[in-house]
C-alpha positions in Angstrom: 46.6 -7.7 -9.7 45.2 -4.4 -9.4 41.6 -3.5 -10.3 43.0 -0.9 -12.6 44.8 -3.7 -14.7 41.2 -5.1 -16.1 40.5 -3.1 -19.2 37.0 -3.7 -19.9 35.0 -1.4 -22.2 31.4 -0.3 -21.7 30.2 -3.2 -23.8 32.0 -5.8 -22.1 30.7 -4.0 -18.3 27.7 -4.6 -19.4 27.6 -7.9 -20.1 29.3 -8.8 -16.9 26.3 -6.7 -15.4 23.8 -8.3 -16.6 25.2 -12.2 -16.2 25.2 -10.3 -12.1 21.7 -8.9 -13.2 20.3 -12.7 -14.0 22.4 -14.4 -11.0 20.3 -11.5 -8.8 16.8 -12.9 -10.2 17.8 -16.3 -8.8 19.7 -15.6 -6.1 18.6 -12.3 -4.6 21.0 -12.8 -1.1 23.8 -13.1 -3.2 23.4 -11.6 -6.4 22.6 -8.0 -5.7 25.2 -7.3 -3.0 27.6 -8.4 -5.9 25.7 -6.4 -8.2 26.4 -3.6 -6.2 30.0 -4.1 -5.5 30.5 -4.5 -9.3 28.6 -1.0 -9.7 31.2 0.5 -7.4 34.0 -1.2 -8.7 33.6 -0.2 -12.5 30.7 2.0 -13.2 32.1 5.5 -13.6 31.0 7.9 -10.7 28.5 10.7 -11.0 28.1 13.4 -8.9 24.1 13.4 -7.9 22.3 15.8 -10.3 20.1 18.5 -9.4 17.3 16.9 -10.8 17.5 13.8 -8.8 17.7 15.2 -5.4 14.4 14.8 -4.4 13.8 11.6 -5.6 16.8 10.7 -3.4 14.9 12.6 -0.5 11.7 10.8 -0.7 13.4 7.2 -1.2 15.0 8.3 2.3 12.7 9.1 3.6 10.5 5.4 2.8 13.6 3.8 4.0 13.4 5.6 7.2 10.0 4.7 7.8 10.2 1.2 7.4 12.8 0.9 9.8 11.7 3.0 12.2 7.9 1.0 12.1 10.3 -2.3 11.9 12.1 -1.1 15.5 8.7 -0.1 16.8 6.7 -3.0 16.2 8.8 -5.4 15.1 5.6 -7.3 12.9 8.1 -8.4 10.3 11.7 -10.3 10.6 14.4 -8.1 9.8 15.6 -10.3 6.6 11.6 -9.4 5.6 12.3 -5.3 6.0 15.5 -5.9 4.0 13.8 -7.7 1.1 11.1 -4.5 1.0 13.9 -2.0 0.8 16.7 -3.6 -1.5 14.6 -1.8 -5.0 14.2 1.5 -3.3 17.7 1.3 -1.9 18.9 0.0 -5.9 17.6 3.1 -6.7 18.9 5.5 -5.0 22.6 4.0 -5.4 22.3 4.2 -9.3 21.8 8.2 -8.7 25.4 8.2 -7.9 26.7 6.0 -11.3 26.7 7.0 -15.2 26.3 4.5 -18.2 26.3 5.0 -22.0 24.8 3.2 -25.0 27.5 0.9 -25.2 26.8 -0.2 -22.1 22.8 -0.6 -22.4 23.8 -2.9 -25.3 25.9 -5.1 -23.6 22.8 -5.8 -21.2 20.4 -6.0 -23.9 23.2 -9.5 -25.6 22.3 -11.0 -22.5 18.7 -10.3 -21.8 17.8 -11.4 -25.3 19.8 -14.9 -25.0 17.7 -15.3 -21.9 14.4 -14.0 -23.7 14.9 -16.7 -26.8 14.9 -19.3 -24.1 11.9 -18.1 -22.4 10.0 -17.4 -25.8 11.1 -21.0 -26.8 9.8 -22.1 -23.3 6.5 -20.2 -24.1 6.0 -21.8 -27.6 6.6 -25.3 -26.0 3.8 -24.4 -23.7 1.7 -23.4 -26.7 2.2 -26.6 -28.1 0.9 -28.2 -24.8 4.1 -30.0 -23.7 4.9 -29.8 -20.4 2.3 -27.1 -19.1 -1.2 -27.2 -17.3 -4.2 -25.6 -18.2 -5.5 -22.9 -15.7 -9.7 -23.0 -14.7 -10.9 -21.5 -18.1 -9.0 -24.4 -20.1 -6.1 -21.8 -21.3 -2.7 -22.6 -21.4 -0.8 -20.7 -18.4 2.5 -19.9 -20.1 5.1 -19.5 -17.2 8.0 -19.8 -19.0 11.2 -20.6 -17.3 10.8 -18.1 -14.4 7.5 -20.3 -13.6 4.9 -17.9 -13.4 3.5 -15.5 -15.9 4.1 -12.2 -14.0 8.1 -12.8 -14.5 7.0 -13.7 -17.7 5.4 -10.6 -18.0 8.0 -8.4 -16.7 11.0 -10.0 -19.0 8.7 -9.1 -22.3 8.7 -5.3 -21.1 11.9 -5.0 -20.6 12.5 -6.6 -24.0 10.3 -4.4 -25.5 12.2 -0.8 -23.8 15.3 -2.4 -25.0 13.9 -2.9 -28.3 13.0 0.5 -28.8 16.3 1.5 -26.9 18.2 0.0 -29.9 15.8 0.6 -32.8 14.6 -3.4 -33.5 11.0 -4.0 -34.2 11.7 -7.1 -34.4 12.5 -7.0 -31.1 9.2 -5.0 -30.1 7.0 -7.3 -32.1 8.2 -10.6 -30.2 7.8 -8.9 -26.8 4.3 -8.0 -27.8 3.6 -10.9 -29.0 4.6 -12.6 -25.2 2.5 -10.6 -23.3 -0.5 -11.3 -25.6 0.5 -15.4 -25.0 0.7 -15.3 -21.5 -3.2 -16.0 -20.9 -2.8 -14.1 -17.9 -4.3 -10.6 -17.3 -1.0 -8.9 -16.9 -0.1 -9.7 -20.6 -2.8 -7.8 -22.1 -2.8 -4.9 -19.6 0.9 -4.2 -20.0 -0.2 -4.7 -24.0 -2.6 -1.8 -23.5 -0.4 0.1 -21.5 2.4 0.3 -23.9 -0.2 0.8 -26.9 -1.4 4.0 -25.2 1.9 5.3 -24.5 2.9 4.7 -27.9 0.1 6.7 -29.0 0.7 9.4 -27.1 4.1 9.9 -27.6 4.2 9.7 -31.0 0.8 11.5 -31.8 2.2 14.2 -29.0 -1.1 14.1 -27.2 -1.2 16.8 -24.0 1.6 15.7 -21.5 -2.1 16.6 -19.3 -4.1 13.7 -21.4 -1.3 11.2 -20.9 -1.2 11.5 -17.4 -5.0 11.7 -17.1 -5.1 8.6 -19.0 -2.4 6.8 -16.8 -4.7 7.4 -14.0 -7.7 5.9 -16.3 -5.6 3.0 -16.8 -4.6 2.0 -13.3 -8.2 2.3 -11.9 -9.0 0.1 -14.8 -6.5 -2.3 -13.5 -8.0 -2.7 -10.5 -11.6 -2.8 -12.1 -10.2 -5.9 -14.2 -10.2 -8.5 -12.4 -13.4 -8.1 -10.1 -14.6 -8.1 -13.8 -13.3 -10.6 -15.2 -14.2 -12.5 -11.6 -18.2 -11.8 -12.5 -18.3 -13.9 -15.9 -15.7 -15.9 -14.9 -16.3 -17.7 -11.1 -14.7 -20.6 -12.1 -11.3 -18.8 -12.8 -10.6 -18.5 -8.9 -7.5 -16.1 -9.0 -9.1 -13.2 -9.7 -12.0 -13.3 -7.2 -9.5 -14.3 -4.7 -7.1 -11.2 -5.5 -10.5 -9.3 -5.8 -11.2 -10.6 -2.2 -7.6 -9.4 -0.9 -8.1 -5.7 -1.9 -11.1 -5.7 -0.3 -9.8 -7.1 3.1 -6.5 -4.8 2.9 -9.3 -1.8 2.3 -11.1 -2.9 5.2 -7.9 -3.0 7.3 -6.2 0.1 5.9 -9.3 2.3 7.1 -8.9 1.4 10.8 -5.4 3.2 10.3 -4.5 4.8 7.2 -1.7 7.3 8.6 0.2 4.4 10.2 -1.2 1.1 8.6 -1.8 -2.0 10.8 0.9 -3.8 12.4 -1.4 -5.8 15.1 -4.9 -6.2 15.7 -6.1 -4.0 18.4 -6.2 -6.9 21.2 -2.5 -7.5 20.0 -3.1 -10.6 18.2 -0.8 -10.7 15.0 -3.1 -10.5 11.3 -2.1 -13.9 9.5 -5.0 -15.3 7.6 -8.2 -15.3 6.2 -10.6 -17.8 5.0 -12.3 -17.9 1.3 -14.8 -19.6 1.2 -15.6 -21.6 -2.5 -17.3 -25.4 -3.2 -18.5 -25.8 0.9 -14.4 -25.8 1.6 -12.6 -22.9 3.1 -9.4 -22.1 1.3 -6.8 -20.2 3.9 -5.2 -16.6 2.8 -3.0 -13.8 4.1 -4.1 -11.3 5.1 -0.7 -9.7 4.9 -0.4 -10.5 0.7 -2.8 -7.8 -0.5 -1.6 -8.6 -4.5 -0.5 -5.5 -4.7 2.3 -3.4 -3.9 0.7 -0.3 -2.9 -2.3 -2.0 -1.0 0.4 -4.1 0.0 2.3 -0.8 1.8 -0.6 1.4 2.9 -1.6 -2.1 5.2 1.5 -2.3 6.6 3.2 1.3 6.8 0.1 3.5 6.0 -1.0 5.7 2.5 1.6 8.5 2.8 4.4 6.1 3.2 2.8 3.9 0.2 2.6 7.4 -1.7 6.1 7.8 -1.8 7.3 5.0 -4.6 4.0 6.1 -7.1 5.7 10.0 -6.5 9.2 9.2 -7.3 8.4 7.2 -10.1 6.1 9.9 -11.6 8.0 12.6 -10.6 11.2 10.5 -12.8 8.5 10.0 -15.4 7.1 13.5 -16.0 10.5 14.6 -16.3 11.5 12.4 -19.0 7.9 12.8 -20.7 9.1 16.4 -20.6 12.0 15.8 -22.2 10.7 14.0 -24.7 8.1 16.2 -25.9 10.2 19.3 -25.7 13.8 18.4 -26.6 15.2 15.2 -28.2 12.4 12.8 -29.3 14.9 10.2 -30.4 13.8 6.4 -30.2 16.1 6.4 -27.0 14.7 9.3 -25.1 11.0 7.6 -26.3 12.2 4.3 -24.1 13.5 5.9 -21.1 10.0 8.1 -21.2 8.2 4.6 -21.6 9.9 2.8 -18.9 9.3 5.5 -16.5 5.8 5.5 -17.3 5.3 2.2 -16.9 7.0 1.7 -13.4 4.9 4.8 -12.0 1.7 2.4 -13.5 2.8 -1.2 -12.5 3.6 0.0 -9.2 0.2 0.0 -8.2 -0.4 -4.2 -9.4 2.6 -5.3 -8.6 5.2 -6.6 -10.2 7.6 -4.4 -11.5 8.9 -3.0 -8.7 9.4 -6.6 -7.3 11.6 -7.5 -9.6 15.6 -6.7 -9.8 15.8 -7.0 -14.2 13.1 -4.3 -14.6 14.2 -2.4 -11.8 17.6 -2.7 -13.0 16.7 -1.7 -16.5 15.0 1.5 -15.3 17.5 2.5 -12.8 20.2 2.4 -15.7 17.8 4.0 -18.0 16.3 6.7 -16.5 18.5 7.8 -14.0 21.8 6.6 -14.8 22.3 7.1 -18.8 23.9 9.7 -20.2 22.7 10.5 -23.0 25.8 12.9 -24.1 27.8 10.1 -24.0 26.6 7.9 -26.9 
């Protein structure tokens, strides 16, 4: 039987997607080459627009460099270099694919099926059943993805898609998540999404949004040392507080080309924090966050490449926002974009295949003509 003989609609692609999308949270080895076979199987081709070329460039050229540092110095296993490069490599795939509204729906059936579960999971939590409280006595809602960041990450995407399809209700559940999650995240993304709200709809200055995005991720990185000073006994901060400071310290020794060894060839591995008289072990290597994360590693022009294709994606559809259509769709797509050029520098979004996924589609691969 020929590939030809499956007549599936946008709807129904999309819902196959998505089940692939989920699978690919669990079971990355498996799931997103399957993913991406589905994508070339059935998602209808699209010649790379003009607009996107130099995003495509500059993902190249990050891909590039990782492997080439990889070959040099060989710090990480190969299975490791893989894992940094699937998102970026994602990406630039979904530059070559098209999607409508139809489609976008179909995800959204399934991502909210999942959602109910994890907002049931969440208000079980609540309740006190099954959970743990974390140093300050709070509950730590992890949902069923097990920690709060995923938890964190789901309840944006909800909230895009809400707006995507016009359901407040929707937006007000999501909202409602990240506010439950007693961890920092929750609120932070909360804020985030408030202020880009308020700017889009009051059509502040495209100049004030951006200057305000900046605002906003050197707050995030002023939170937790912060939140560190009048809480001590909440150790998670200071020790992520404790990790930017080490990766600093690191990074200036070689910011063009990062640090793969130390300079008497010993491999960096650990660190020791020390808390109560005991001396609790760390990597070095886990900075807590993505861009720390690749300056470290691969040096601050090749960790400057993901924040510039993600704002350069963002300031376009900002653009079009304010300037052309300023639908509830086109709104989304500028809020998704906005909010991966602003996560990137925490953490988590880019780390993840369902918000990576969801922005791909969005702001790259929907076509808005064909709704």
């Amino acid at each position: 039987m020929s590939l030809s003989s499956f007549k599936l609609n946008s709807f129904e692609k999309g819902l196959l997607y998505c089940t692939l999308l989920i699978f690919s949270s669990l079971k990355a080895s498996l799931g997103i080459p399957a993913l991406l076979v589905f994508t070339y199987l059935f998602l209808e081709k699209n010649p790379l627009k003009k607009e996107n070329i130099l995003v495509f460039i500059l993902l190249l050229i990050k891909i590039l460099w990782t492997l080439t540092a990889h070959f040099t110095y060989g710090t990480y296993s190969f299975y490791h270099i893989l894992q940094l490069l699937v998102f970026d490599v994602f990406i630039m795939f979904m530059c070559f694919y098209r999607v409508d509204k139809d489609f976008i729906t179909g995800i959204a059936v399934i991502l909210l099926s999942v959602f109910f579960i994890e907002f049931s999971a969440n208000i079980i939590s609540i309740l006190g059943i099954g959970t743990e409280n974390n140093e300050l006595g709070l509950k730590r809602l992890t949902g069923i993805f097990g920690h709060p960041y995923l938890t964190v990450n789901f309840a944006t995407v909800i909230f895009v898609l809400g707006l995507f399809n016009g359901s407040k209700y929707l937006m007000f559940i999501s909202i409602a998540t990240l506010l439950l999650t007693q961890s920092l995240r929750g609120p932070l993304m909360a804020c985030l999404i408030a202020f880009s709200v308020f700017g889009f709809y009051f059509r502040i200055s495209r100049k004030l949004l951006y200057i305000g995005y900046v605002i906003f991720i050197l707050i995030v990185f002023i939170a937790p040392y912060i939140y560190a000073q009048y809480y001590p006994e909440e150790l998670g901060n200071q020790l992520r507080a404790l990790k930017w400071q080490s990766a600093l310290s690191l990074i200036i020794q070689n910011p063009i080309f990062g640090i793969q060894h130390f300079p008497n060839g010993e491999f960096i591995e650990s660190g020791f924090f020390h808390v109560n008289g005991e001396n609790i072990i760390y990597s070095l290597r886990n900075a807590e966050s993505l861009f720390l994360n690749a300056a470290l590693d691969f040096g601050i022009p090749y960790s400057m490449l993901s924040p510039i294709v993600f704002f350069l994606i963002a300031r376009k559809k900002i653009i079009n926002f304010f300037s052309q259509d300023k639908s509830r769709i086109n709104f989304s797509i500028a809020l998704i974009s906005s909010i991966m050029f602003v996560d990137y520098f925490y953490g988590s979004f880019h780390g993840n295949i369902i918000p990576v996924s969801i922005f791909s589609l969005l702001a790259i691969s929907f076509d808005s003509n064909s709704e």
